[in-house]
C-alpha distance (Angstrom), angle and dihedral (degrees) to the residues before:
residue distance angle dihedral
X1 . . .
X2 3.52 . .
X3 3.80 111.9 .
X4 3.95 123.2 -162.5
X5 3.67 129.6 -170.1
X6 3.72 124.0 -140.2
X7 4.00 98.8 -164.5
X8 3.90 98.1 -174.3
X9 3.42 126.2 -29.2
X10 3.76 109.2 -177.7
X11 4.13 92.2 -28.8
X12 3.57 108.5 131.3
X13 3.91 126.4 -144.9
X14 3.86 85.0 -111.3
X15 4.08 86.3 72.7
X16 3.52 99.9 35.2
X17 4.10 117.3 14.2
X18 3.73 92.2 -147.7
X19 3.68 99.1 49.1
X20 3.99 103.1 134.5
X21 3.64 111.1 -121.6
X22 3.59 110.5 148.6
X23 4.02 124.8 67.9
X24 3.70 87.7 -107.2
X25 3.76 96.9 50.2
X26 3.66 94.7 45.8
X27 3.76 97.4 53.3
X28 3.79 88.4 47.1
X29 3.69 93.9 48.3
X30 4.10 88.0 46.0
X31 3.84 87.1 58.0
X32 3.60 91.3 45.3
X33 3.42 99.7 57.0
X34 3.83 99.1 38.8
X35 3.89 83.7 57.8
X36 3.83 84.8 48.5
X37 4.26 91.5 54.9
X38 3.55 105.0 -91.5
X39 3.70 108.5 140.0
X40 3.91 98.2 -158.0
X41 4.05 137.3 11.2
X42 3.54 127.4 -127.2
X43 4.10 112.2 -163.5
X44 3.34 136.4 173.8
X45 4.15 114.8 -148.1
X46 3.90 111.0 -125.3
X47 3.28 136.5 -145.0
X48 3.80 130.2 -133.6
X49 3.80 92.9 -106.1
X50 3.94 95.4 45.7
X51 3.52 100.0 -84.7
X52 3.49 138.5 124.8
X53 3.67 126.0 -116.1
X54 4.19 136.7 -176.5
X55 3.63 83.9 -167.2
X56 4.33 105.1 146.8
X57 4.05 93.8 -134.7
X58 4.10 89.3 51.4
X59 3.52 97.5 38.8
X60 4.07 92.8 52.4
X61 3.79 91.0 43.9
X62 4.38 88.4 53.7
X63 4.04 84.7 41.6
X64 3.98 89.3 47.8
X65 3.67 91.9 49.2
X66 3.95 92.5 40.8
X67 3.58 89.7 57.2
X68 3.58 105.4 49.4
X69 3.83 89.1 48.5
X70 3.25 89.0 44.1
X71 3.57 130.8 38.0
X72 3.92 118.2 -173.8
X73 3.74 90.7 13.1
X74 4.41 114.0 139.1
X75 3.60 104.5 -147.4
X76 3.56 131.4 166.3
X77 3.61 141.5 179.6
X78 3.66 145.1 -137.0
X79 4.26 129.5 -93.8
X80 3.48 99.0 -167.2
X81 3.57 120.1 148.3
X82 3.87 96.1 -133.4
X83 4.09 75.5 76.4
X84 3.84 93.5 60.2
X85 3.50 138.8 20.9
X86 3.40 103.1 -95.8
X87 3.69 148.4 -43.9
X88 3.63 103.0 -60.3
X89 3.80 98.2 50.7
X90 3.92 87.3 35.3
X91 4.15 81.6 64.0
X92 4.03 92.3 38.8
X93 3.84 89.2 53.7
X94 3.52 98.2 45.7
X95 3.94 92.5 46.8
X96 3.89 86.5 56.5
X97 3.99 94.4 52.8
X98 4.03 98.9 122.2
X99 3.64 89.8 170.2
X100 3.72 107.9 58.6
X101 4.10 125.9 -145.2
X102 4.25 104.5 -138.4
X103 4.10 81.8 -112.7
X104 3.68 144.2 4.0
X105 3.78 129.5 -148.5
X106 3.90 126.6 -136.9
X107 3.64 126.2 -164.0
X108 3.63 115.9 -139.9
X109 3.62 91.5 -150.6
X110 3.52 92.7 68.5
X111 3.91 139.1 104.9
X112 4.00 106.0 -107.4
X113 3.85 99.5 1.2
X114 3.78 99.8 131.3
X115 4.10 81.9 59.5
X116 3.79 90.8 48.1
X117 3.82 96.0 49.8
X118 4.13 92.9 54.0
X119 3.84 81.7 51.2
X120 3.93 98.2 52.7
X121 4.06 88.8 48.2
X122 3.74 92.9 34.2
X123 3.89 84.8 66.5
X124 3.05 103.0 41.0
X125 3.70 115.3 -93.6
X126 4.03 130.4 120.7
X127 3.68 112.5 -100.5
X128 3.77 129.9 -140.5
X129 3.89 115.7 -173.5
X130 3.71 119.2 -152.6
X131 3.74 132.9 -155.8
X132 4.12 132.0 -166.0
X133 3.48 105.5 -168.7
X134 3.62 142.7 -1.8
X135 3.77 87.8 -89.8
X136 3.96 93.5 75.1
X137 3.74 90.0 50.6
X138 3.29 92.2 91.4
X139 4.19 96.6 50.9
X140 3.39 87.1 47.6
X141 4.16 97.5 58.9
X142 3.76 90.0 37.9
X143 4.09 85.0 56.0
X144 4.09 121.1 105.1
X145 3.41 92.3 -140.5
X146 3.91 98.3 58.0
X147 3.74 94.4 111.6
X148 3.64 94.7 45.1
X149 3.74 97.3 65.3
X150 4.04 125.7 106.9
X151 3.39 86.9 -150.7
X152 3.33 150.9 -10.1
X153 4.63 113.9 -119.9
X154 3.60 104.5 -149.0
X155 3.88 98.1 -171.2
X156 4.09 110.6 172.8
X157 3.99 107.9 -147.0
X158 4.20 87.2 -156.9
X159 3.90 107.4 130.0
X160 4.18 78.9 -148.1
X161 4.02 112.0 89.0
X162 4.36 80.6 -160.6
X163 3.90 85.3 56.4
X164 3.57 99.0 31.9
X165 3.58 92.5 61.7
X166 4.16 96.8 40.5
X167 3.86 83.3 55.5
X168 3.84 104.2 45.1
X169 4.34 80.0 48.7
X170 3.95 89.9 43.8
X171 3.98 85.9 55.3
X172 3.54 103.1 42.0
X173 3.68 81.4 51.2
X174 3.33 100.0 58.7
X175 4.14 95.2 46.3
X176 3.59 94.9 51.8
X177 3.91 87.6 51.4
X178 4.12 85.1 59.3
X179 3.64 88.1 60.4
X180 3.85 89.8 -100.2
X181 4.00 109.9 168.8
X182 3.53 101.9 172.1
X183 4.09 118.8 107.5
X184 3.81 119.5 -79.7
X185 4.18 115.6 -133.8
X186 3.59 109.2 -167.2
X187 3.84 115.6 -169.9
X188 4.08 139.8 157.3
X189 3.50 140.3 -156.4
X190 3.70 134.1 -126.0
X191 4.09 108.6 -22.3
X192 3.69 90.8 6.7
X193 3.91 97.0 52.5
X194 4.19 87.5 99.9
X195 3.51 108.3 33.8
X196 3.86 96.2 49.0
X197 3.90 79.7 44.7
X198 3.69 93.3 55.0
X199 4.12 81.1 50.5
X200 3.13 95.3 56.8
X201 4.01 102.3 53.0
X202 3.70 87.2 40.5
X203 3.51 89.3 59.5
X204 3.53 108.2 38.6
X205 3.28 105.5 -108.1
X206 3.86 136.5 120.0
X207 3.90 124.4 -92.5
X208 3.55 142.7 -158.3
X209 4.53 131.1 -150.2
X210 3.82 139.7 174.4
X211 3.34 144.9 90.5
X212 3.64 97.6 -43.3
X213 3.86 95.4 66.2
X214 3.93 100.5 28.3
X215 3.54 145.8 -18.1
X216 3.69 102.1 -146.4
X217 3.63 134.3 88.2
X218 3.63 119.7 -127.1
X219 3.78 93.0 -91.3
X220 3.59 93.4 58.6
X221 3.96 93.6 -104.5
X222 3.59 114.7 131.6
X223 4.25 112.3 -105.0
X224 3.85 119.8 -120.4
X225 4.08 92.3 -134.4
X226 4.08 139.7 -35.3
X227 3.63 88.9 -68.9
X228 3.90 99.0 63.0
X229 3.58 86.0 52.7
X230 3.59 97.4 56.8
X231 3.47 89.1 41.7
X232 3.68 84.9 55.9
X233 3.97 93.5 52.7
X234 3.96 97.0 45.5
X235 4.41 85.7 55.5
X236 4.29 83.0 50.7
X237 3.68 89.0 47.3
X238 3.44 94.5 47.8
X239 3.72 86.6 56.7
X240 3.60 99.3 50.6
């Protein structure tokens, strides 16, 4: 079961104090919790004041850091436009990425995210297409890039774990109906992170934790850092 590791997302040391933020921290944290089990890292590249940035400069001084640290680790990195103004710089900025992330994400709820995906895999990089709701299904079929994802992210934006999970199952119906082969990633956010999680190994499909989704263990207690939760997923796995 393929495990990924969200390290931070737009979490800010104010929620979490060990929320990795700066280059150093994330490449540390990325080595931490690929020691821990996780198989790949998801980051987000942060800005001074706490926000989050695709800029090309930033992003190859995180991926510089990450790889020293690191060795051997996949890691890849967000597109959304909440990073960018909109669309059209989204695409600019991503065109200028020199340093390239092992994989970028595209969410299929987004403005101009067909055109970003045949970017990512026109230079080079492994895709991963994301959907939020049965509604972007249907963008996501029609796409050109549908067979070159690694995987699909089915990531349910119900505040409802119940409806969370009903949704991320609804959706990975509906792709596998289209013929879709690729692997299926269910995740959730917040109160959802562990029941869509528990989903997801029951059925079969990959999965993702850290500090981007949630904070808290699956007894409620708050985690020390990313790599007690994916220690924390491996011991459910092992259950399943």
């Amino acid at each position: 079961m393929l495990l990924k590791a969200a390290i931070n997302g737009g979490r800010t040391p104010a929620e979490h104090p060990t929320v990795p933020v700066t280059p150093a921290q994330i490449a540390a944290d990325t080595a931490a919790v690929i020691a821990a089990g996780a198989d790949v890292v998801h980051l987000h590249v942060r800005t001074p004041d706490g926000g989050q940035t695709i800029a090309p400069d930033a992003l190859a001084e995180v991926l510089r850091a990450v790889r020293s640290t690191a060795p051997g680790a996949v890691v890849g990195t967000t597109t959304g436009l909440w990073t960018c103004s909109g669309p059209a710089e989204r695409y600019d900025l991503v065109e200028a990425w020199d340093v390239l992330p092992d994989f970028a994400s595209v969410a299929f709820c987004e403005e101009g995210a067909a055109e970003t995906a045949s970017l990512i895999v026109a230079k080079g990089m492994t895709l991963e297409s994301a959907v939020w709701s049965v509604d972007d299904v249907p963008a996501l079929l029609a796409s050109p890039t549908l067979e070159r994802n690694v995987r699909i992210l089915i990531e349910p934006m119900d505040e409802d774990p119940d409806t969370a999970v009903a949704h991320a199952r609804e959706m990975a119906a509906l792709i596998r109906a289209a013929g879709v082969t690729a692997p299926l990633l269910y995740h959730g956010d917040a109160a959802t992170t562990w029941p869509v999680l528990r989903a997801a190994l029951a059925d079969g499909h990959e999965t993702r934790i850290g500090f981007e989704d949630g904070t808290d263990l699956p007894d409620g207690s708050r985690a020390r850092d990313n790599a007690e939760l994916v220690r924390a997923v491996r011991a459910l796995a092992a259950r399943v």
